[in-house]
Biopython code that builds the backbone (N, CA, C, O; Angstrom):
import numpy as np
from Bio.PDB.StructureBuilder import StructureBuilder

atoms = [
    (1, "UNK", "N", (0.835, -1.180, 0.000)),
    (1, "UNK", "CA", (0.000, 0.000, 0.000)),
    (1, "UNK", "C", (0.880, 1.244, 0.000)),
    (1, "UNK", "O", (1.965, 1.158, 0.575)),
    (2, "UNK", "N", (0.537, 2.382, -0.576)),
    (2, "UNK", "CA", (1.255, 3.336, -0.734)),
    (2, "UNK", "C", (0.608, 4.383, 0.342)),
    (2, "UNK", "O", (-0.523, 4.539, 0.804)),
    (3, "UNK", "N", (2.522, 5.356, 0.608)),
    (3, "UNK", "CA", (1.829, 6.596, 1.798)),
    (3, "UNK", "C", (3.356, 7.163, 1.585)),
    (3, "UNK", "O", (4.463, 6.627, 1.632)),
    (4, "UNK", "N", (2.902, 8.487, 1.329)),
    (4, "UNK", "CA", (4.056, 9.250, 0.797)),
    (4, "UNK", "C", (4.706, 9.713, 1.844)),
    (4, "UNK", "O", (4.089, 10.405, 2.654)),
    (5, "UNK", "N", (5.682, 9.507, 1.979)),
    (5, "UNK", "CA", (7.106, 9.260, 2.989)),
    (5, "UNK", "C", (6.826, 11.582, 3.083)),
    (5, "UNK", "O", (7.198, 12.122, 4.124)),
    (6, "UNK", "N", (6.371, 12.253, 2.237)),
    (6, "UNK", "CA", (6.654, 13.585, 2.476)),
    (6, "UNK", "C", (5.649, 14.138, 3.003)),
    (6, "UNK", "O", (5.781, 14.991, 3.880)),
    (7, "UNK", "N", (4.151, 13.628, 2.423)),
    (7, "UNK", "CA", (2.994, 14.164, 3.388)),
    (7, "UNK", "C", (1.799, 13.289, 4.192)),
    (7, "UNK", "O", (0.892, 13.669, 4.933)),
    (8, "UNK", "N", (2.219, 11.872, 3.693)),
    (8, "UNK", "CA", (1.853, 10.763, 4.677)),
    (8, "UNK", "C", (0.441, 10.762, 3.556)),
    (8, "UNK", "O", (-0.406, 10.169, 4.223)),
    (9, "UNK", "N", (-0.151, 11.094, 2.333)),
    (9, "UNK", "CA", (-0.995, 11.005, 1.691)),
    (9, "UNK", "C", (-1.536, 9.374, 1.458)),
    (9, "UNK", "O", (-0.592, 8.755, 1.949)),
    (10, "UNK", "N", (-2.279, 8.597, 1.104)),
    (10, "UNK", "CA", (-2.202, 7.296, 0.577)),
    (10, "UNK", "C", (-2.805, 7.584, -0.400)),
    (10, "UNK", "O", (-3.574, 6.636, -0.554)),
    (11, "UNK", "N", (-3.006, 8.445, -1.360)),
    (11, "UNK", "CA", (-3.514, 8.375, -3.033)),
    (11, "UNK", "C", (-2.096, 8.617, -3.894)),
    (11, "UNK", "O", (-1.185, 9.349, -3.507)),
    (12, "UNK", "N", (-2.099, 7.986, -4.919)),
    (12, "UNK", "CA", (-1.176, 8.325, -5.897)),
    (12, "UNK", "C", (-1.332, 7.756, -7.003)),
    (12, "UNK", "O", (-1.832, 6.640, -7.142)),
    (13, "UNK", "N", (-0.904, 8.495, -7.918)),
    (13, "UNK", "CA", (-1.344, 7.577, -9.432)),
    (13, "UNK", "C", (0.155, 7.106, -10.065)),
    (13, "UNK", "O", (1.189, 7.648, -9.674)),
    (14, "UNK", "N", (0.156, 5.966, -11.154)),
    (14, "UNK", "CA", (1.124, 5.728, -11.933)),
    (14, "UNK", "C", (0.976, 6.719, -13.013)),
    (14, "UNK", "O", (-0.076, 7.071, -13.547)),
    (15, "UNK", "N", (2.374, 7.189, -13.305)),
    (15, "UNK", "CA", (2.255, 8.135, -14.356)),
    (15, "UNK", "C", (3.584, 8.010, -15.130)),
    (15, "UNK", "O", (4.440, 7.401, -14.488)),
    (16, "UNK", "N", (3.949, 8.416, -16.292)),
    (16, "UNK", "CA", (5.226, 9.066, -16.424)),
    (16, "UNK", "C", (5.944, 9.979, -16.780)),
    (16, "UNK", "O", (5.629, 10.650, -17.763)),
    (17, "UNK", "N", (6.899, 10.189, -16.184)),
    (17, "UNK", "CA", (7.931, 11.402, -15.574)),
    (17, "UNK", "C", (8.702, 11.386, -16.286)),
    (17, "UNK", "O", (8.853, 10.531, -17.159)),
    (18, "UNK", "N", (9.565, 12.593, -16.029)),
    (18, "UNK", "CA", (10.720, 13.133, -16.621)),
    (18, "UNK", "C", (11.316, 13.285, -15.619)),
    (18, "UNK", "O", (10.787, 13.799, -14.634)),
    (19, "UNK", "N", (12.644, 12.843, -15.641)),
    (19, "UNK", "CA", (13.602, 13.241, -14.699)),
    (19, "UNK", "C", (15.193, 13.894, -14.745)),
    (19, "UNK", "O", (15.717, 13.006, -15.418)),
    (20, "UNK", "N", (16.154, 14.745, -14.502)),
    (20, "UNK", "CA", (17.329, 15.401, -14.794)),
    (20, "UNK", "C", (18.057, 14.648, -13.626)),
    (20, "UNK", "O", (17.791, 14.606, -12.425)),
    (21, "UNK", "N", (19.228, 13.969, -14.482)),
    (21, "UNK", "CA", (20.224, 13.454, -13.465)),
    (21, "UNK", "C", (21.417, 14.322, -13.599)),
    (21, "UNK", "O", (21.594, 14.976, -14.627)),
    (22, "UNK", "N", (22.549, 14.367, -12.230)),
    (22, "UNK", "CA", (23.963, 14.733, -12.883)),
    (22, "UNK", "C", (24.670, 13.672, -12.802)),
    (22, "UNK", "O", (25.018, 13.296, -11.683)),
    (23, "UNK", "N", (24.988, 13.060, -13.769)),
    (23, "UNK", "CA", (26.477, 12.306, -14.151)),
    (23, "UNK", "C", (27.725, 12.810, -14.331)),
    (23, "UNK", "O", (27.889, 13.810, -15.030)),
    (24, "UNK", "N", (28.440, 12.369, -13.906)),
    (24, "UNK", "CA", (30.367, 13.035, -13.983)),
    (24, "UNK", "C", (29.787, 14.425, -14.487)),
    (24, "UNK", "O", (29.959, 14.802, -15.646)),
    (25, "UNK", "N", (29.009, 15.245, -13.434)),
    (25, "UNK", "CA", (29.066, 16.781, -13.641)),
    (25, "UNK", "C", (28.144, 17.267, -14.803)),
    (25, "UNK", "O", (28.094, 18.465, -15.080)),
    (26, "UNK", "N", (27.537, 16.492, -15.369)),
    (26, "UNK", "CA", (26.776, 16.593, -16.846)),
    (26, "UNK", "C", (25.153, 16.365, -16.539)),
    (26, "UNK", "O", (24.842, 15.338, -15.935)),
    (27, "UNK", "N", (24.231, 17.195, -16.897)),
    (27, "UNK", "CA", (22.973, 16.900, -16.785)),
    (27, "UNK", "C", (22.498, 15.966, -17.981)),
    (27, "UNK", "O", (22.734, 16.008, -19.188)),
    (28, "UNK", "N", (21.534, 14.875, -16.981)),
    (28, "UNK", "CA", (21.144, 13.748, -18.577)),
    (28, "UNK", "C", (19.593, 13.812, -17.911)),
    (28, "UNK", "O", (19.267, 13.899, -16.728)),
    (29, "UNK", "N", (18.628, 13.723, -19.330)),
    (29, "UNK", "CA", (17.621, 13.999, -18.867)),
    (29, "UNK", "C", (16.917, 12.436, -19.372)),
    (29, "UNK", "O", (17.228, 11.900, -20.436)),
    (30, "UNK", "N", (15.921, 11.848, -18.386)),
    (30, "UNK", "CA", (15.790, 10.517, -18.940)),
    (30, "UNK", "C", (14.059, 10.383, -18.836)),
    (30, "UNK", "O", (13.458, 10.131, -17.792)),
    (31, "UNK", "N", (13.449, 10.605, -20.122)),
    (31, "UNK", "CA", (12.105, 10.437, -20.159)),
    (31, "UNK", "C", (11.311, 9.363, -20.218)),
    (31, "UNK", "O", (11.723, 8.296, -20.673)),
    (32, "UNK", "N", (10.054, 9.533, -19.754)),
    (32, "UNK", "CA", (9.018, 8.561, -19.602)),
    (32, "UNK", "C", (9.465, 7.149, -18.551)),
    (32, "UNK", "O", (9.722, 6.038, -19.015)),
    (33, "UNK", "N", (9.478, 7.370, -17.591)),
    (33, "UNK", "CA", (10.227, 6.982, -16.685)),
    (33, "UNK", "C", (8.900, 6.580, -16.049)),
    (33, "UNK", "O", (8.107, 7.516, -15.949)),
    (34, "UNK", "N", (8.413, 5.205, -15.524)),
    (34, "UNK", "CA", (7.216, 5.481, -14.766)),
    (34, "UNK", "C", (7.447, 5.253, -13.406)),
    (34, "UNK", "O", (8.495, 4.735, -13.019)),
    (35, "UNK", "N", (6.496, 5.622, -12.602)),
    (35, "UNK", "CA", (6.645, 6.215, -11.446)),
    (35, "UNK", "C", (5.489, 6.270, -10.740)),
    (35, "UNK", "O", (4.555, 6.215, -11.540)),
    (36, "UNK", "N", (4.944, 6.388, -9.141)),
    (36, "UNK", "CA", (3.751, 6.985, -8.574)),
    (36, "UNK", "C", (4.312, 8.132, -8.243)),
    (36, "UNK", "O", (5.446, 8.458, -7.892)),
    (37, "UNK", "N", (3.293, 8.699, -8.421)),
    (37, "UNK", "CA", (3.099, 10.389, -8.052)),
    (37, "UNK", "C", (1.711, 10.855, -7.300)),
    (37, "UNK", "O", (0.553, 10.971, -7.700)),
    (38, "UNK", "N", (2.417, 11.091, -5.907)),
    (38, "UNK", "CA", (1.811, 11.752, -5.057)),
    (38, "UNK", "C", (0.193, 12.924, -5.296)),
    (38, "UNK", "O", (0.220, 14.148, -5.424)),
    (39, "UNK", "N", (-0.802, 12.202, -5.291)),
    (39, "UNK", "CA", (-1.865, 13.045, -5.522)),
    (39, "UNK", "C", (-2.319, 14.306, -5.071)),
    (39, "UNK", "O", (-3.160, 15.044, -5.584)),
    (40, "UNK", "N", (-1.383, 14.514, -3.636)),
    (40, "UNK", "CA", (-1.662, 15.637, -2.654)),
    (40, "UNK", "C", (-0.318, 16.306, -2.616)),
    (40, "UNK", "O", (-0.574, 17.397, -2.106)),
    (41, "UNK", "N", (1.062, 16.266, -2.886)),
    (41, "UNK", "CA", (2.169, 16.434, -2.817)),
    (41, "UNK", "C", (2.975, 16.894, -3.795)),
    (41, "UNK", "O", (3.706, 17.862, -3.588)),
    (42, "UNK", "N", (2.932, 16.146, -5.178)),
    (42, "UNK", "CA", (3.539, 15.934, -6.383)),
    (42, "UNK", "C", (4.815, 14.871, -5.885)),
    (42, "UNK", "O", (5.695, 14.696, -6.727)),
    (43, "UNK", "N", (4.935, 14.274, -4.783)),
    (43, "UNK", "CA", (6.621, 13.291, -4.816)),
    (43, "UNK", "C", (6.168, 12.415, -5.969)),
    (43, "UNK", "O", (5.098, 12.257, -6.558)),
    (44, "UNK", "N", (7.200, 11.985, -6.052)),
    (44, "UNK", "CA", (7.541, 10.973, -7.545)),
    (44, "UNK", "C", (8.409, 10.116, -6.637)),
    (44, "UNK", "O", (9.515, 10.393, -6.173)),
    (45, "UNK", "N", (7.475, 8.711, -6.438)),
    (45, "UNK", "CA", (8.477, 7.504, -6.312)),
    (45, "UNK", "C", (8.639, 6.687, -7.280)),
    (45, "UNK", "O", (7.724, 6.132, -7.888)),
    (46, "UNK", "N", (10.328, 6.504, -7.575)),
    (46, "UNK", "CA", (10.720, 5.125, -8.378)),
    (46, "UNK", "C", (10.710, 3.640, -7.723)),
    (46, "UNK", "O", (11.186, 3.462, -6.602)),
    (47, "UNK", "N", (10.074, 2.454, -8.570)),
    (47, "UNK", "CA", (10.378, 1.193, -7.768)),
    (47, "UNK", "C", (11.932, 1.081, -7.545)),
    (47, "UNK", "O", (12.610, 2.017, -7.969)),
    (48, "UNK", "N", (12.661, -0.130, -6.825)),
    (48, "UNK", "CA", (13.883, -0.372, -7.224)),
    (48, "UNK", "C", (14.239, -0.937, -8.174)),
    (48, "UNK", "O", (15.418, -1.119, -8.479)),
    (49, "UNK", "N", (12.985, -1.413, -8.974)),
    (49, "UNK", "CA", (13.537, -1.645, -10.386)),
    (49, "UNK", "C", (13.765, -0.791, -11.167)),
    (49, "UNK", "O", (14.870, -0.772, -11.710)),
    (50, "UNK", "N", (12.820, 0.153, -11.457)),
    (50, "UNK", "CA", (13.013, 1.060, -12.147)),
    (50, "UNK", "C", (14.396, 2.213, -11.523)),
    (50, "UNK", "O", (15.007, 2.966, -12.280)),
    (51, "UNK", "N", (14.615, 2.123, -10.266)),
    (51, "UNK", "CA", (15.908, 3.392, -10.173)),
    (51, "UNK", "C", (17.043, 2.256, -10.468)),
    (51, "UNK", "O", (18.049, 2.932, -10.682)),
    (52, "UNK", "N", (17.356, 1.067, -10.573)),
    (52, "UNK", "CA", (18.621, 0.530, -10.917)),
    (52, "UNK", "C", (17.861, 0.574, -12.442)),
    (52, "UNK", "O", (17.042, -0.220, -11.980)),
    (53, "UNK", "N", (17.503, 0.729, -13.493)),
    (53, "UNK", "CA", (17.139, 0.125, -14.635)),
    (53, "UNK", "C", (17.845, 1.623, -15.500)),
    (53, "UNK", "O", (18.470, 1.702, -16.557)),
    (54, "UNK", "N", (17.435, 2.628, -14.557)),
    (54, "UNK", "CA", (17.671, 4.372, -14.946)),
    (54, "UNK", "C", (19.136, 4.482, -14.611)),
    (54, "UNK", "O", (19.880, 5.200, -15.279)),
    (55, "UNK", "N", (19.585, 3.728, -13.513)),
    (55, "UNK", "CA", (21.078, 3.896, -13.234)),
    (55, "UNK", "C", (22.007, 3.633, -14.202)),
    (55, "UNK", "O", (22.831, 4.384, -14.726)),
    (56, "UNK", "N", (21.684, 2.039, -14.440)),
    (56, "UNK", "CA", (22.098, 1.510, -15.858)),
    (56, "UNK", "C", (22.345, 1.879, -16.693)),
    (56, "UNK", "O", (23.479, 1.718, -17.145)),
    (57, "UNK", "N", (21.271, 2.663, -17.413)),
    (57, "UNK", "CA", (20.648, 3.628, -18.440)),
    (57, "UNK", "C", (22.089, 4.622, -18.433)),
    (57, "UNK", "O", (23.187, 4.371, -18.931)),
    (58, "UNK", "N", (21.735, 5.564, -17.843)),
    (58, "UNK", "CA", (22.881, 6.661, -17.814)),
    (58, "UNK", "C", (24.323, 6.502, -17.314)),
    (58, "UNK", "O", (25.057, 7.488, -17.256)),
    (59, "UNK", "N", (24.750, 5.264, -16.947)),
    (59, "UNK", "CA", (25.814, 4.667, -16.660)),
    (59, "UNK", "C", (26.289, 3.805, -17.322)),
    (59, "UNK", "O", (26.949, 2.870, -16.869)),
    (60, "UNK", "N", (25.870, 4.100, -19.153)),
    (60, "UNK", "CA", (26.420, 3.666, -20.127)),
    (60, "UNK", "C", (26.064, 2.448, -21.120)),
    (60, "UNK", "O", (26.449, 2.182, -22.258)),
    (61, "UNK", "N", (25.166, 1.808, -20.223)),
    (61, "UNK", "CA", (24.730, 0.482, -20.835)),
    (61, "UNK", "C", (23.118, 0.692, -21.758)),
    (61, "UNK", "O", (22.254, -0.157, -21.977)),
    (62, "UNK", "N", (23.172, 2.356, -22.207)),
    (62, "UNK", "CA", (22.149, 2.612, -23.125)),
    (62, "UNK", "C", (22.347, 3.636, -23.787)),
    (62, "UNK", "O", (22.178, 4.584, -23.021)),
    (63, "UNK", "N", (22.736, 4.151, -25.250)),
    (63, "UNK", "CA", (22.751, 4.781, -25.872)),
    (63, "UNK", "C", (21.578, 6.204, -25.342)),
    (63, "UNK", "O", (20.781, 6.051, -24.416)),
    (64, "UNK", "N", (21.664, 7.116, -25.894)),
    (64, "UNK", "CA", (20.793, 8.246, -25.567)),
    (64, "UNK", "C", (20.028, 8.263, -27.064)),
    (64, "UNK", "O", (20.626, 8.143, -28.134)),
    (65, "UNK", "N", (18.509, 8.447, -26.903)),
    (65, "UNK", "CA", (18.093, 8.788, -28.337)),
    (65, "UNK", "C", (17.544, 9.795, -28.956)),
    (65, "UNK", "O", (16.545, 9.781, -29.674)),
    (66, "UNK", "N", (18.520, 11.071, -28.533)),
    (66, "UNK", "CA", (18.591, 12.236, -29.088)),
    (66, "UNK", "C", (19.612, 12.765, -27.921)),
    (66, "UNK", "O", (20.144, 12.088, -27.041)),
    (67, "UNK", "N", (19.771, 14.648, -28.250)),
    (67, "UNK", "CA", (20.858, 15.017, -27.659)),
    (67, "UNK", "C", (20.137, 16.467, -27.648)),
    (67, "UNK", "O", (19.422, 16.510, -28.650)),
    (68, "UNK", "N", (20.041, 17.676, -26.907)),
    (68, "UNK", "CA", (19.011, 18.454, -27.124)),
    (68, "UNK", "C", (20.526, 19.490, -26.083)),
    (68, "UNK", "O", (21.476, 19.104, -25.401)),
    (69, "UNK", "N", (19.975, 20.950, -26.512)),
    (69, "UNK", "CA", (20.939, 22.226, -26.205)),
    (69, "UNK", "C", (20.366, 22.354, -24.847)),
    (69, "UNK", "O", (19.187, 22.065, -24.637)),
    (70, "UNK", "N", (21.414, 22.911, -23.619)),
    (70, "UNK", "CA", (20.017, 23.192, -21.813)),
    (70, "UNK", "C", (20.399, 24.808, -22.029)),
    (70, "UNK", "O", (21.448, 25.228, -22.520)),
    (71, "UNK", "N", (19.536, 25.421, -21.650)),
    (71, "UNK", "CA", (19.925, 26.675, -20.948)),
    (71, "UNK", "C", (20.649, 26.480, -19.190)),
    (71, "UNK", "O", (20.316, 25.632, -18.362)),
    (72, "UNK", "N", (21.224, 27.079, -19.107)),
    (72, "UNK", "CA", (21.696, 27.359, -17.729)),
    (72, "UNK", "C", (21.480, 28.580, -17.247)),
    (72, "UNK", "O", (21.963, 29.469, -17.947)),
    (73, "UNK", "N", (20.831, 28.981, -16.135)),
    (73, "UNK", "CA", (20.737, 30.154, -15.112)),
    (73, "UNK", "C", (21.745, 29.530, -14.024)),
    (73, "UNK", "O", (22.138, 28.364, -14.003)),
    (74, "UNK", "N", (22.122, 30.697, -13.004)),
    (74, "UNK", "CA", (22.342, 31.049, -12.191)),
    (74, "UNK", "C", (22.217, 31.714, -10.646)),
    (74, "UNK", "O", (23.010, 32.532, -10.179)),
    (75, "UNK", "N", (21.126, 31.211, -10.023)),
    (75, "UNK", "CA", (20.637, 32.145, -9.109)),
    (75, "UNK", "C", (21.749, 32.779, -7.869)),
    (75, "UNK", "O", (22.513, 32.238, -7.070)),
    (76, "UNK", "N", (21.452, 33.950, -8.125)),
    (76, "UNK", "CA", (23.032, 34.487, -7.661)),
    (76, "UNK", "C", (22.550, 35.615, -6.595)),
    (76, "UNK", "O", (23.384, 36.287, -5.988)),
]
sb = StructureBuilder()
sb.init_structure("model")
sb.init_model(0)
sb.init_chain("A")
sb.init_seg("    ")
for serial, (resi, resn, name, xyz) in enumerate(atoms, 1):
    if name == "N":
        sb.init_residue(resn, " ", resi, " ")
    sb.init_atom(name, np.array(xyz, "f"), 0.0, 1.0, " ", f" {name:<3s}", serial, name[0])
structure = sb.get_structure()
């Protein structure tokens, strides 16, 4: 049964996400990622399958299938 570890909610739906990792200093962005998401909150939990499957992923054992420009700010 689900209960979100941030506002103790028990509704959440499966959905999928987008998520920004940093690798060796580099932002990788890894889409459609599924996930529950907090109905009252917005948290996004990964199973442990899915966060070792994403680890994998960006730790080389998956090509990227596209490559896209980021803006960067600064809040200063």
């Amino acid at each position: 049964m689900f209960e979100c570890h941030v506002c103790g909610s028990k509704n959440a739906k499966k959905k999928l996400v987008k998520e920004v990792f940093t690798v060796n200093n580099k932002p990788v962005l890894v889409e459609d990622i599924p996930a529950l998401v907090c109905e009252r909150c917005g948290e996004v939990i990964f199973s442990r399958e899915t966060t070792e499957k994403v680890r994998k992923m960006v730790h080389g054992e998956a090509k990227p299938v596209r490559s896209i420009s980021l803006d960067v700010f600064e809040y200063a």
